[in-house]
C-alpha positions as a Markdown table, in Angstrom:
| # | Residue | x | y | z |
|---|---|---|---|---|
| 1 | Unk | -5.4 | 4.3 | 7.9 |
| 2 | Unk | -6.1 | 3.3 | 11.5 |
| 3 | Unk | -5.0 | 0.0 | 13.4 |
| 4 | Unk | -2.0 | -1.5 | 11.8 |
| 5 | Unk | -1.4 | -5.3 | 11.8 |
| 6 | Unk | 2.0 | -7.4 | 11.8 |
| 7 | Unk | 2.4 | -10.7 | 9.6 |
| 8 | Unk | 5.2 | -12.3 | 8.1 |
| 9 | Unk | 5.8 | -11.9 | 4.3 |
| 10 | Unk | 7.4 | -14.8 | 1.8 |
| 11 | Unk | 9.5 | -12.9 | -0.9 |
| 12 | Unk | 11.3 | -13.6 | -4.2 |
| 13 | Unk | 15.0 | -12.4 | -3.2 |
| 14 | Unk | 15.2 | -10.6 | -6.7 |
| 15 | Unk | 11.6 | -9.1 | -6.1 |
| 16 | Unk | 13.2 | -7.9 | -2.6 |
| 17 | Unk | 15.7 | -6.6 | -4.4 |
| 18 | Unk | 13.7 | -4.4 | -7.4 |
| 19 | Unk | 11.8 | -3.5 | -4.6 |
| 20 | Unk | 14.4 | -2.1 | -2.1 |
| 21 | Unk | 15.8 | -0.2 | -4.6 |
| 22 | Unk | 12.3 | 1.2 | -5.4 |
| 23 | Unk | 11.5 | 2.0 | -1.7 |
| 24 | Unk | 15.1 | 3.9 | -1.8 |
| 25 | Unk | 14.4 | 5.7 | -4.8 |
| 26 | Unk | 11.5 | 7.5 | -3.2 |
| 27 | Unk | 12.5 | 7.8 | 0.0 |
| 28 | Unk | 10.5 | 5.0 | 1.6 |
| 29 | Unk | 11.2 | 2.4 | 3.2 |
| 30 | Unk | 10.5 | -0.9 | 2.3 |
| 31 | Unk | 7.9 | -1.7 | 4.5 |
| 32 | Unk | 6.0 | 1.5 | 3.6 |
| 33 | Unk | 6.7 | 1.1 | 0.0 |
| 34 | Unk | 5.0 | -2.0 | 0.3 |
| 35 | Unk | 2.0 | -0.7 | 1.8 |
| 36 | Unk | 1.8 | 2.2 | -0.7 |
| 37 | Unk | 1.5 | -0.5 | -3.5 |
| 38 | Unk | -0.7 | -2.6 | -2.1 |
| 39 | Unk | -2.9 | 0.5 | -0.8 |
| 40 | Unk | -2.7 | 1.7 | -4.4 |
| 41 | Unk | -3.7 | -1.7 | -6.6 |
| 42 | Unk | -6.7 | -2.0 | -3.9 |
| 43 | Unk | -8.1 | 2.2 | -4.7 |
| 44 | Unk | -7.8 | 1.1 | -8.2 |
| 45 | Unk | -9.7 | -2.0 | -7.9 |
| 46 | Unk | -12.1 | -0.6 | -6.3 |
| 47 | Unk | -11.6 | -2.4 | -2.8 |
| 48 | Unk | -10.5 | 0.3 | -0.6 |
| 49 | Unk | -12.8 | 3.3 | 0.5 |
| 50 | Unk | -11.1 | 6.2 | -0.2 |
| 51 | Unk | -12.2 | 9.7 | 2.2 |
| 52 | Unk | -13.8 | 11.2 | -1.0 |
| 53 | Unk | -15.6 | 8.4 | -1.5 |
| 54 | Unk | -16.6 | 7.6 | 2.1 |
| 55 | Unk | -17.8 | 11.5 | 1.7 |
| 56 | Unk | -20.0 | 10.7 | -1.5 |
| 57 | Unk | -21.6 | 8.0 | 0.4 |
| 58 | Unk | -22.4 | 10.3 | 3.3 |
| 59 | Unk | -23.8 | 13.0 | 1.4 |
| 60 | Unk | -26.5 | 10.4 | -0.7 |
């Protein structure tokens, strides 16, 4: 993932709740949780390069 970048983050106290409990229920923590879903709503929308696609693009 490379370089990683600090910024503060504005949350809904029950949306910090759900997603603490989240985070705990697979082992992550919160931070990392909330990198996972952001990483994973950006793959799926088609903004993120992911290696196999990178790789695609390499072999054209």
């Amino acid at each position: 993932m490379g370089q990683k970048k600090s910024f503060a983050l504005r949350i809904d106290a029950e949306l910090m709740e759900a997603l603490e409990k989240w985070a705990a229920d697979e082992f992550r923590s919160t931070n990392g949780q909330i990198e996972w879903i952001i990483s994973r709503a950006l793959k799926e929308a088609k903004r993120l390069k992911t290696e196999r696609s990178i790789k695609k693009e390499e072999n054209r």
